[in-house]
C-alpha atoms as a printed R data frame, in Angstrom:
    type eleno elety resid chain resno       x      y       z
1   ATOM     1    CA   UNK     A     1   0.000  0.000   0.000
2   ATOM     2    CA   UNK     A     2   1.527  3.344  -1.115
3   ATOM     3    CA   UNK     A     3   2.258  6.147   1.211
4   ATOM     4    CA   UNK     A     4  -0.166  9.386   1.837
5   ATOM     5    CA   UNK     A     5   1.942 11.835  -0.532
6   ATOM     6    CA   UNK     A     6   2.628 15.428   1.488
7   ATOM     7    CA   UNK     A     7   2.872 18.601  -1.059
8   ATOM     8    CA   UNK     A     8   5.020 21.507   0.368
9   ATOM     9    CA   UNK     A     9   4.560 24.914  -1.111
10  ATOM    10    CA   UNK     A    10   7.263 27.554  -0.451
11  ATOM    11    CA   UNK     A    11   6.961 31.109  -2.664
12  ATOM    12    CA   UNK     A    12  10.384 32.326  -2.411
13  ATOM    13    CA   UNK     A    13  11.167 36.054  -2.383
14  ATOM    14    CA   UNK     A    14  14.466 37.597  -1.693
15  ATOM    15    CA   UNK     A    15  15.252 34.113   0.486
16  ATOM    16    CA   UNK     A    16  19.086 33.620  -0.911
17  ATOM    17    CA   UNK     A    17  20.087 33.436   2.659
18  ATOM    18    CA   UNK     A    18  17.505 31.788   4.327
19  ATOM    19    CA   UNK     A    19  15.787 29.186   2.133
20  ATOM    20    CA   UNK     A    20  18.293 26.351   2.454
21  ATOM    21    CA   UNK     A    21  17.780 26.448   6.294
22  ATOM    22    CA   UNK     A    22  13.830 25.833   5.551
23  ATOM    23    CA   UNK     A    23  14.241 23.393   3.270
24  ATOM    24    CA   UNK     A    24  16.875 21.701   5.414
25  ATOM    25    CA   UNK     A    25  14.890 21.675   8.582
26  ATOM    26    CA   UNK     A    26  11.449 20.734   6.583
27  ATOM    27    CA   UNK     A    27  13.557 17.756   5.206
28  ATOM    28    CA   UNK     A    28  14.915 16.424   8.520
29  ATOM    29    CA   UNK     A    29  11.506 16.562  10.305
30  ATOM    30    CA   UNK     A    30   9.686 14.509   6.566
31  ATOM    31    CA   UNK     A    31  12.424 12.015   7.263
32  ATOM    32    CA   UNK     A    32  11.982 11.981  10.652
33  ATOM    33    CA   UNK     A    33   8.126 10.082   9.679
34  ATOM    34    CA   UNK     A    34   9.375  8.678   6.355
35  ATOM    35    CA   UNK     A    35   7.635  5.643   7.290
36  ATOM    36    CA   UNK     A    36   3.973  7.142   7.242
37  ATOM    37    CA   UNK     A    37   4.553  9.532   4.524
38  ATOM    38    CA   UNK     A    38   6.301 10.522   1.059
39  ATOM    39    CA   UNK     A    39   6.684 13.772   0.414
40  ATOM    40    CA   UNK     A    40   7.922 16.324  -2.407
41  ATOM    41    CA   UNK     A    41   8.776 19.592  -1.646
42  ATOM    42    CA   UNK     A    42   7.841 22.967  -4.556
43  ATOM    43    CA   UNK     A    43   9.516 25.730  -4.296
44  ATOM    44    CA   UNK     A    44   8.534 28.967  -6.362
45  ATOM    45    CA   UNK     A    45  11.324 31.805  -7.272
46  ATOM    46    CA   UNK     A    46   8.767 34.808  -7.628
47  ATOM    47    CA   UNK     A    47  10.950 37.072  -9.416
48  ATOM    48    CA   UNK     A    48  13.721 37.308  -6.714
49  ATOM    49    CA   UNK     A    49  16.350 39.898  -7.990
50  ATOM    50    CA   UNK     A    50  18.992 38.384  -5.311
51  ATOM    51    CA   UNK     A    51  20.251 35.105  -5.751
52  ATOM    52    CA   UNK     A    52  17.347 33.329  -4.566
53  ATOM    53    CA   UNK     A    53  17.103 31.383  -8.378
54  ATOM    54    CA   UNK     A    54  20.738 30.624  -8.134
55  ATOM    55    CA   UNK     A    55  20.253 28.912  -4.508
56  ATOM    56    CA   UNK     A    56  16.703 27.151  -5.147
57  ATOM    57    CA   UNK     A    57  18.224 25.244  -8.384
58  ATOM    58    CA   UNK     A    58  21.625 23.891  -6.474
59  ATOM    59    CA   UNK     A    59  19.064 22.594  -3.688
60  ATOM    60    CA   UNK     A    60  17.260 21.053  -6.569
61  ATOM    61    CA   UNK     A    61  20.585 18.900  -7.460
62  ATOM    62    CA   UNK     A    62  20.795 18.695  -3.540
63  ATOM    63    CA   UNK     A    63  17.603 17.330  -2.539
64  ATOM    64    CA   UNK     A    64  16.088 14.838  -4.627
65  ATOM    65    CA   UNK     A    65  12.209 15.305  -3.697
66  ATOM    66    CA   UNK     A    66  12.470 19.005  -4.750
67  ATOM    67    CA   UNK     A    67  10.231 20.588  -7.672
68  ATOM    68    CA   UNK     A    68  12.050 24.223  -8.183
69  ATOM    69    CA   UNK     A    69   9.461 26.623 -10.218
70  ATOM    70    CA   UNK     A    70  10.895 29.903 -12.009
71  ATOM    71    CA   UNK     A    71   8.690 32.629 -12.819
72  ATOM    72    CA   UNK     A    72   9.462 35.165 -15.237
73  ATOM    73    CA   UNK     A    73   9.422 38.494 -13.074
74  ATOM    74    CA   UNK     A    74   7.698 39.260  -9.679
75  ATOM    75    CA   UNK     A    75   3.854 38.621  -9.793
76  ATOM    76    CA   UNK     A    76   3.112 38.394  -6.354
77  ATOM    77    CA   UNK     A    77   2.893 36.143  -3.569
78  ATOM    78    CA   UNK     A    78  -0.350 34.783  -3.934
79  ATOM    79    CA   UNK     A    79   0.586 34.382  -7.848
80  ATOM    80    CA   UNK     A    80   3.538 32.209  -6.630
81  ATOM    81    CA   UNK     A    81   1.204 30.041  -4.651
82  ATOM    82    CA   UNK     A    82  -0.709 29.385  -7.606
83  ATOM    83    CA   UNK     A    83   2.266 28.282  -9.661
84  ATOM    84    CA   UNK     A    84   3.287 26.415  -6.793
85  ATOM    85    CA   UNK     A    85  -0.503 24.685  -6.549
86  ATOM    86    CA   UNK     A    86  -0.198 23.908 -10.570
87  ATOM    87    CA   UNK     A    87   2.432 20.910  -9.567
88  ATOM    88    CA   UNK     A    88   1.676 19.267  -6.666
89  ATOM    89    CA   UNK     A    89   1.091 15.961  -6.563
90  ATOM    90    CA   UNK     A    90   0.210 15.194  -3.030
91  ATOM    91    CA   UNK     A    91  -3.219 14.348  -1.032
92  ATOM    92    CA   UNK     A    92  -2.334 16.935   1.328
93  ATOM    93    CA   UNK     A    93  -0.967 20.453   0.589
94  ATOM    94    CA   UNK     A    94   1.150 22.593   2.750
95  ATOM    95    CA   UNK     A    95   1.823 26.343   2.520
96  ATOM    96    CA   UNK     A    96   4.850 27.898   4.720
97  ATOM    97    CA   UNK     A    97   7.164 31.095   4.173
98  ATOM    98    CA   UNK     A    98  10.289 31.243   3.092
99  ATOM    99    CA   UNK     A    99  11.842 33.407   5.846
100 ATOM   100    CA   UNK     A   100  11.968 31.184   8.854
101 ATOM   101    CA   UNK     A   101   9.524 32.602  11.011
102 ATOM   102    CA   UNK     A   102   6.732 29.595  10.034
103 ATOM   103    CA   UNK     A   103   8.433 26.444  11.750
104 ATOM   104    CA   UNK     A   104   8.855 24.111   9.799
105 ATOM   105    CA   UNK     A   105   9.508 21.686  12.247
106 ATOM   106    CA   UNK     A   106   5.967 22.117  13.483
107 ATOM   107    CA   UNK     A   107   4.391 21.098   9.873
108 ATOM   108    CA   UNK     A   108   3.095 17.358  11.685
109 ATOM   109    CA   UNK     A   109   0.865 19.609  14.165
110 ATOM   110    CA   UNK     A   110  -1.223 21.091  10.927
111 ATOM   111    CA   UNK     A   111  -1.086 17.476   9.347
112 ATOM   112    CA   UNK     A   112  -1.967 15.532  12.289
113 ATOM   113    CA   UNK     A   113  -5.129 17.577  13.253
114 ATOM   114    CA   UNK     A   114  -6.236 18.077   9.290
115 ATOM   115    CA   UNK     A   115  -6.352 13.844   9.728
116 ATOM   116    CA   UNK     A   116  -8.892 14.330  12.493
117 ATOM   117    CA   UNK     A   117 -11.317 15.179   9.620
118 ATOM   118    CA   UNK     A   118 -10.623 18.926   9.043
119 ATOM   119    CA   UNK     A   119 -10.667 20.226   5.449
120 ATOM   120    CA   UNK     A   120  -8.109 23.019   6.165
121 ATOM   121    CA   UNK     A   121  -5.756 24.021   9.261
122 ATOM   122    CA   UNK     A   122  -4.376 27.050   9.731
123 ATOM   123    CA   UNK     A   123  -1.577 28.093  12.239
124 ATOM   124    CA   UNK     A   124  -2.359 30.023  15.138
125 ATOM   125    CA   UNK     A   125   0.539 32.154  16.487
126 ATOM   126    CA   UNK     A   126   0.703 32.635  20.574
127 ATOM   127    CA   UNK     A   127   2.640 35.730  19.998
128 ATOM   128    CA   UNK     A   128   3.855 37.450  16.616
129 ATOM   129    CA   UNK     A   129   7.433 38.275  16.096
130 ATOM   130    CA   UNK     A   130   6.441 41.351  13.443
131 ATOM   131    CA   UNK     A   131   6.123 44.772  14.698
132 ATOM   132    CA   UNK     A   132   2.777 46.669  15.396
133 ATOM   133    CA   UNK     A   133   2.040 47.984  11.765
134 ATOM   134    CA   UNK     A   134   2.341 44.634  10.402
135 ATOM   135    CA   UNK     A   135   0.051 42.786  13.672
136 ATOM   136    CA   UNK     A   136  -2.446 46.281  12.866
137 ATOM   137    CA   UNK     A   137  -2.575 45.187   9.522
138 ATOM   138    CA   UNK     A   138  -3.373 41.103  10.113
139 ATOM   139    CA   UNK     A   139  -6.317 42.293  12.586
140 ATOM   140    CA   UNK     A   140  -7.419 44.685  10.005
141 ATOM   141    CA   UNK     A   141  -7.524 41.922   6.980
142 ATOM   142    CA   UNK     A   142  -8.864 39.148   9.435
143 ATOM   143    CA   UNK     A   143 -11.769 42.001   9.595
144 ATOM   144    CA   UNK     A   144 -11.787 42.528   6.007
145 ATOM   145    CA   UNK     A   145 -12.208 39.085   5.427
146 ATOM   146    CA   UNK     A   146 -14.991 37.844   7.573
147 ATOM   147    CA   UNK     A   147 -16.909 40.550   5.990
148 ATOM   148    CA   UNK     A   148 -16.275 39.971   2.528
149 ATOM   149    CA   UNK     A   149 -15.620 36.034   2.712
150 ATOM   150    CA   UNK     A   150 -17.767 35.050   5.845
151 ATOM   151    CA   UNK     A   151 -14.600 34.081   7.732
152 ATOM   152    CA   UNK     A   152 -15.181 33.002  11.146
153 ATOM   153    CA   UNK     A   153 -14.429 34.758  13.808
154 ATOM   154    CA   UNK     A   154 -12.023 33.996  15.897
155 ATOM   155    CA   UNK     A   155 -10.717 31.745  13.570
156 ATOM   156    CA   UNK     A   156  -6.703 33.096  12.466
157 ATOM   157    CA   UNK     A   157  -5.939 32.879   8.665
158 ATOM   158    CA   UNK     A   158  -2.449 33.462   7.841
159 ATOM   159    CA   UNK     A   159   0.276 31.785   5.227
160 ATOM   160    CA   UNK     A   160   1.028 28.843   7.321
161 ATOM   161    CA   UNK     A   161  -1.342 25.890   6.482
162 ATOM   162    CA   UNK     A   162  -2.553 22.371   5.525
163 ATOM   163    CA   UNK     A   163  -5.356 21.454   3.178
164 ATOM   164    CA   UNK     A   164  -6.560 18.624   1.855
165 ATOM   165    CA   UNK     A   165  -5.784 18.088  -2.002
166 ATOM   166    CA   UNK     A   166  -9.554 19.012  -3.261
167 ATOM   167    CA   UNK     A   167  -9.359 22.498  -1.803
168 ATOM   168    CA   UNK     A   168  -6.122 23.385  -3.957
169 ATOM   169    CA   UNK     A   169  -8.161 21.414  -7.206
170 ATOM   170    CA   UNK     A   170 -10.731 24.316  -6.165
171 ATOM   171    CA   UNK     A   171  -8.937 27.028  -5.840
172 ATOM   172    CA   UNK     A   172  -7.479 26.083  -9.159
173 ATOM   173    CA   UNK     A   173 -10.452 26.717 -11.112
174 ATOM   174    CA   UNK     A   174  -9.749 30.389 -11.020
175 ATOM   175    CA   UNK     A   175  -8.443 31.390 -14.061
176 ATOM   176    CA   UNK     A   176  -8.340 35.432 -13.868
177 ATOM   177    CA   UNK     A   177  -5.150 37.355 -13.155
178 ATOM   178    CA   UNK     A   178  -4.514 38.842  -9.313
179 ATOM   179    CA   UNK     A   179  -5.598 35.382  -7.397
180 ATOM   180    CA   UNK     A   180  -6.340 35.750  -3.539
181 ATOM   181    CA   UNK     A   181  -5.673 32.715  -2.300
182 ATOM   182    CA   UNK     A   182  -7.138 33.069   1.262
183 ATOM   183    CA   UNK     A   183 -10.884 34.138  -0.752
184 ATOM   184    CA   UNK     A   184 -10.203 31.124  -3.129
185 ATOM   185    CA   UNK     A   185  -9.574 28.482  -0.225
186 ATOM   186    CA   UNK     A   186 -12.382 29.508   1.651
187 ATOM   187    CA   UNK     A   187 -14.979 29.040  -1.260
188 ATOM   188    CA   UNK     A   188 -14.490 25.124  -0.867
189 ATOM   189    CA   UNK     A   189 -14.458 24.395   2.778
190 ATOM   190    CA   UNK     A   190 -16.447 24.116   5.726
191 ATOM   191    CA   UNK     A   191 -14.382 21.908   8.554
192 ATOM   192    CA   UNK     A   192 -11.765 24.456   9.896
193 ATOM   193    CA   UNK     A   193  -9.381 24.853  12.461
194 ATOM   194    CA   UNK     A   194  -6.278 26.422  14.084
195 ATOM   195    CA   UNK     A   195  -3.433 24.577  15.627
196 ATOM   196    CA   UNK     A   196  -1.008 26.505  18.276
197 ATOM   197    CA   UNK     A   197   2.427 26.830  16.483
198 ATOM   198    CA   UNK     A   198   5.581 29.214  17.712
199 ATOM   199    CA   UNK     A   199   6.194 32.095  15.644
200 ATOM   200    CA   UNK     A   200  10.037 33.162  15.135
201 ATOM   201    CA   UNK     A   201  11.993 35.846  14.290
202 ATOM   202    CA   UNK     A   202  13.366 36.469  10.686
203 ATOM   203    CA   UNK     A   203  16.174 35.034   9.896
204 ATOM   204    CA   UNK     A   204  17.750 37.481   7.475
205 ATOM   205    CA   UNK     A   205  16.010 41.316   6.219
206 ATOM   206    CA   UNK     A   206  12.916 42.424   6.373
207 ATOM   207    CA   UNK     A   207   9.712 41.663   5.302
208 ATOM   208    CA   UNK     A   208   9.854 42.118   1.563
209 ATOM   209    CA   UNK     A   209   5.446 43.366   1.935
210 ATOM   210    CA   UNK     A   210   5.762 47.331   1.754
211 ATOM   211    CA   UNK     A   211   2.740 49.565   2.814
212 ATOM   212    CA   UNK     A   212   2.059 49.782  -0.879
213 ATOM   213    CA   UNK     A   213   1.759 46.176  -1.403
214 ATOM   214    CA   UNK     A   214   0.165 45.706   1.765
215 ATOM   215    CA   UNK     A   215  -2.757 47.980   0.777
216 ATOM   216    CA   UNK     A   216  -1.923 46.264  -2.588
217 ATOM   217    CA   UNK     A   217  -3.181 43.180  -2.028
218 ATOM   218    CA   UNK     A   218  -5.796 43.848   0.280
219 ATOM   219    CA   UNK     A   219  -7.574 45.768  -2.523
220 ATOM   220    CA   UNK     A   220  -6.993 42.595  -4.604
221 ATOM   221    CA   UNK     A   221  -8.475 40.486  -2.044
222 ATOM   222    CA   UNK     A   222 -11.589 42.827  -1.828
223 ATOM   223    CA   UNK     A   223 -12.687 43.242  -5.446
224 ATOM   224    CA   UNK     A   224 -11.699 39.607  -6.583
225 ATOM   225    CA   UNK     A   225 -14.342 37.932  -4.719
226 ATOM   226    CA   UNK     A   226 -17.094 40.136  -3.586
227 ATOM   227    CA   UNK     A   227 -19.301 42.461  -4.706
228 ATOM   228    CA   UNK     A   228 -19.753 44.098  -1.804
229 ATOM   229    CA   UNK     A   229 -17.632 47.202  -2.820
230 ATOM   230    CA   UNK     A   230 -20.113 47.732  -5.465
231 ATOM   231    CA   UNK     A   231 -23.426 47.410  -3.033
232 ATOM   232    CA   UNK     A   232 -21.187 49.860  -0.838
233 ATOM   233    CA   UNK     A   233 -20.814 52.330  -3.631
234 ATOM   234    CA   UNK     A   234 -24.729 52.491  -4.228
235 ATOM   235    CA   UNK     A   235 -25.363 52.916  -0.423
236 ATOM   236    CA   UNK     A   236 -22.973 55.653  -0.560
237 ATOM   237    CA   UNK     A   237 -24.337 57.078  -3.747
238 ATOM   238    CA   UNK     A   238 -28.073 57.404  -2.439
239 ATOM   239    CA   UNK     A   239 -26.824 58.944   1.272
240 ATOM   240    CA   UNK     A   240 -25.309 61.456   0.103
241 ATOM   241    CA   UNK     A   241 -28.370 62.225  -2.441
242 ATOM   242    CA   UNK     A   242 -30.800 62.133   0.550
243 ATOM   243    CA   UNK     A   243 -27.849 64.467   2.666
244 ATOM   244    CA   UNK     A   244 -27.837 66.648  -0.927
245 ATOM   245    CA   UNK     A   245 -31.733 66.920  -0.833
246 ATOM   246    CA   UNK     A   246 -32.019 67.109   3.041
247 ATOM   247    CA   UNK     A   247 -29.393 70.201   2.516
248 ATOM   248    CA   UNK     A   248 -31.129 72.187  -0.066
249 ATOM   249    CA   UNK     A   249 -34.521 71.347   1.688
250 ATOM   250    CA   UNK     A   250 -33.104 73.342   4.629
251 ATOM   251    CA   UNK     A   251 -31.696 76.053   2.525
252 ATOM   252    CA   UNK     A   252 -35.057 76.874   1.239
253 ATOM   253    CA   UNK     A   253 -37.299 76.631   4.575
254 ATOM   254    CA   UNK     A   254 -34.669 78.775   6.507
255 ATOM   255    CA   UNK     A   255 -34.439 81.311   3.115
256 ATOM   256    CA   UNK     A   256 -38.202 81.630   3.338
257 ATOM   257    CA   UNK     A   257 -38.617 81.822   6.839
258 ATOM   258    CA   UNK     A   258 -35.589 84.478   6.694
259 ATOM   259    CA   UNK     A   259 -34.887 86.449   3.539
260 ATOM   260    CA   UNK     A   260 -31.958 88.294   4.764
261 ATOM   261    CA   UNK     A   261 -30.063 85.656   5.208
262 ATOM   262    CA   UNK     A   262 -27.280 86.178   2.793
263 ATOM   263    CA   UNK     A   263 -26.522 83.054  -0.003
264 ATOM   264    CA   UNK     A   264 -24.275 80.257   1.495
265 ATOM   265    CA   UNK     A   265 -21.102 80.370  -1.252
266 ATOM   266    CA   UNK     A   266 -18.894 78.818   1.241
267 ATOM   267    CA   UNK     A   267 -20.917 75.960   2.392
268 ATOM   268    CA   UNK     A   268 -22.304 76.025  -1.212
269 ATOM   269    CA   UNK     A   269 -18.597 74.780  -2.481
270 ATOM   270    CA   UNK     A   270 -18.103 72.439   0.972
271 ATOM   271    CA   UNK     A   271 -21.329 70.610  -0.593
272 ATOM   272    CA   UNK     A   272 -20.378 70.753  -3.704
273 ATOM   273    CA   UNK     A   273 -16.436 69.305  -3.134
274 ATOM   274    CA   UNK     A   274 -17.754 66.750  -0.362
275 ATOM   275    CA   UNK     A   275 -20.499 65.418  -3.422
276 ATOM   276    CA   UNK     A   276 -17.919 65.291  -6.161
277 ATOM   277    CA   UNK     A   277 -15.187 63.297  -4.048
278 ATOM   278    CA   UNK     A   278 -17.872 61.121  -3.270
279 ATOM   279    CA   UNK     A   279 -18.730 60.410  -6.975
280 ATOM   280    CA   UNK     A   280 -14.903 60.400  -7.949
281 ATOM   281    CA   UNK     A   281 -14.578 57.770  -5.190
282 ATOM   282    CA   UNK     A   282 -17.377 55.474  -6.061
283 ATOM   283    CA   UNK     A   283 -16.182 55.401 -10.035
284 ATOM   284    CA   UNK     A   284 -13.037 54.723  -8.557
285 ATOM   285    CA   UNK     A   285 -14.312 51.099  -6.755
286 ATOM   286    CA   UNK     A   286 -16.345 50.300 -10.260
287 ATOM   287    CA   UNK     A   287 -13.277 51.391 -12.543
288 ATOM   288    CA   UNK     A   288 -11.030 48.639 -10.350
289 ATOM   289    CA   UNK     A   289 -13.754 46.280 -11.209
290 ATOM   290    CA   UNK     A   290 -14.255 47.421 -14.718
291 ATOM   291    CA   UNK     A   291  -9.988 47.567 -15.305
292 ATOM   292    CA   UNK     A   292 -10.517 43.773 -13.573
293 ATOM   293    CA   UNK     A   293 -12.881 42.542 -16.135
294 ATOM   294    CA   UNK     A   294 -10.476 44.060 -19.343
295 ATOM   295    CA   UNK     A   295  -7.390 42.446 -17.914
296 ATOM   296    CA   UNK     A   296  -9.532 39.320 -17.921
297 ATOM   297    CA   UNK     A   297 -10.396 39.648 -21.254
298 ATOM   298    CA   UNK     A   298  -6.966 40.191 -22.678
299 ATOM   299    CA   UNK     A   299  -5.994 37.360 -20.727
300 ATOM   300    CA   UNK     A   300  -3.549 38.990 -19.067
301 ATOM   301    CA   UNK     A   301  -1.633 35.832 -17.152
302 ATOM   302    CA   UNK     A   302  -1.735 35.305 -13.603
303 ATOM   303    CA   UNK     A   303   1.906 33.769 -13.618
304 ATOM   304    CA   UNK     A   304   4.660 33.130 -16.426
305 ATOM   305    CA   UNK     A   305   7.016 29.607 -15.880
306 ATOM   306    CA   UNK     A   306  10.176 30.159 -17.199
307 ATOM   307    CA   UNK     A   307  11.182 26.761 -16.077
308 ATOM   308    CA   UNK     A   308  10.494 23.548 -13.984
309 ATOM   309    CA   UNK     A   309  13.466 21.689 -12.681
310 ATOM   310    CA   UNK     A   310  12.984 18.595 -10.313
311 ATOM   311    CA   UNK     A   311  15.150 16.461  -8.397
312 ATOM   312    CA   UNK     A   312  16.219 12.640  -9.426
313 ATOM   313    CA   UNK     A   313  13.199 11.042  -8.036
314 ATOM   314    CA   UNK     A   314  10.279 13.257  -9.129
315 ATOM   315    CA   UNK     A   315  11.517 13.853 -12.443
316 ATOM   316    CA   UNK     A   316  11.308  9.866 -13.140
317 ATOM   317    CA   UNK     A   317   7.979  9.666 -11.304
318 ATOM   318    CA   UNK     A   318   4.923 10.127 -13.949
319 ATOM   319    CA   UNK     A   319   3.114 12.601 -13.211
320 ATOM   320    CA   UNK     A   320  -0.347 14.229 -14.722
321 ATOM   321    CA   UNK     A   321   1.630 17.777 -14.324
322 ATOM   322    CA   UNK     A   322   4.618 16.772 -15.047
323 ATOM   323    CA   UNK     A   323   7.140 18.952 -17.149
324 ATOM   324    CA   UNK     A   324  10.009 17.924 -18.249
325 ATOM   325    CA   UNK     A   325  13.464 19.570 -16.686
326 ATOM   326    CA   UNK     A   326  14.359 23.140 -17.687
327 ATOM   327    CA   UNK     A   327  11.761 23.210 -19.836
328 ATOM   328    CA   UNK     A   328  10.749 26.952 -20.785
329 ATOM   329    CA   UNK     A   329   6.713 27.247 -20.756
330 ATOM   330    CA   UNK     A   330   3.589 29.644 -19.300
331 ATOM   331    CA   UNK     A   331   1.018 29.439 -17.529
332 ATOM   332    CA   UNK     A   332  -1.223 32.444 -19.078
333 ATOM   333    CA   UNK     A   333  -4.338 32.864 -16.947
334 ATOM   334    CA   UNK     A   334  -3.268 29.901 -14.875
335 ATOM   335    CA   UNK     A   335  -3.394 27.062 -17.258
């Protein structure tokens, strides 16, 4: 009877100096329970200017359950992930960063309780080694997403995981550029759980997520799966038209009841600036959606492969994904 196969997905981003520690310490701990398990190990070069292509191909020679993806430039994290999803093999799928602070020693406490009958596990941090902005920011998207993607509360979504291999089969579905792979998880499941795991410090830099692509990708994550911007924009819109008519009801009761009061221009320009950044506002949320939908169109791609390279034992095992080694190819729109 053949082994339960365990995918690992690591997007790699300016992770020269710390990837081979990862992989190294994932490795020892698969090994560790080689008996119950088999495992293969993806890891996605998202455009890294740094050496991170030149280190994730010499592990590939290294370690001989690797799969080492190379995209064409930087398309994102959650892009990488994708890429990374597009060749796994496994029954169960792990996700884990490429910076040391997800342990990767602690992977069997995700696998062990997604066994219990759970269709994805997240990792649930005692204590966060990032600094304020970055622990503001995870409360603020936890918020964003139960309202937009009815996640639970209380439950703690973050980029350490394990799902079972249907969910990623889901999630792959989406073809459109700009994935969000927390919204695309969450379409598919309803068992779902956190396990306690340690949280460490970084082993080298800082986090390579900038304000800009913080707000970035939450904006992403907002208009890619939910309308709700849209029903938001209409609320808005007819407010402020009952504020606009409430306003110049006003004006004329207290003109009548007072003609010497002299014409309003100042608050006649506060109305109309507060109306018109309103409107520019509210085109704004439908021209994101509208600049969506024409990137769609043109099939603008959601990742590029320039190459695939596996280790000894995955490139002779067959494989319903499998690309040969080296060998140049993209995935436009994700396929």
């Amino acid at each position: 009877m053949s082994k339960p196969l365990l995918s690992f997905v690591i997007p790699c981003y300016r992770s020269a100096q710390t990837i081979g520690t990862v992989v190294k310490e994932l490795t020892d701990t698969l090994n560790a329970r080689a008996d119950e398990y088999d495992h293969e190990i993806i890891l996605v070069n998202d455009g890294s200017p740094d050496d991170t292509a030149m280190v994730l191909s010499k592990l590939c020679t290294e370690y001989d359950k690797l799969v080492f993806v190379d995209l064409s430039r930087n398309f994102g994290q959650h892009s990488a992930v994708m890429a990374g999803f597009h060749q796994v093999q496994g029954d169960i799928v792990v996700c884990l960063d490429d910076d040391g602070q997800t342990p990767a020693n602690e992977c069997f406490k995700l696998i062990d309780k997604l066994v219990e009958g759970y269709d994805i596990v997240y990792a649930e941090y005692g204590k966060r080694k990032q600094n304020a902005f970055r622990n503001f920011g995870s409360r603020f998207n936890a918020t964003c997403n139960h309202f937009f993607f009815g996640q639970p509360k209380g439950l703690k979504v973050n980029s350490y995981y394990a799902c079972r291999r249907f969910v990623v089969d889901t999630a792959l579905q989406y073809p459109n550029p700009f994935p969000y792979v927390t919204g695309l998880l969450f379409q598919s499941v309803s068992r779902y759980t956190n396990v306690q795991v340690s949280h460490r410090d970084r082993m080298e830099g800082e986090s390579g997520y900038s304000l800009k692509k913080l707000v970035s990708l939450w904006a992403n994550g907002v208009t890619a799966f939910s309308i709700k911007p849209l029903r938001f924009a209409n609320y808005v819109g007819w407010a402020t038209a009952f504020v606009g008519f409430a306003f110049a009801l006003f004006t004329i009761i207290r003109k009548l009841l007072n003609p010497n009061i002299p014409a309003g221009w100042a608050s006649t320009i506060s109305v109309i600036l507060f109306i018109g950044g309103v409107i520019i506002g509210l085109m704004g949320i439908i021209g994101e959606y509208i600049g969506r939908i024409y990137l769609s169109i043109n099939r603008y791609p959601q990742y590029v492969v320039r190459s695939v390279s596996r280790g000894e034992k995955l490139r002779n095992a067959p494989s319903g994904n499998e690309v040969s080694p080296d060998e140049d190819h993209s995935c436009g729109m994700g396929a």
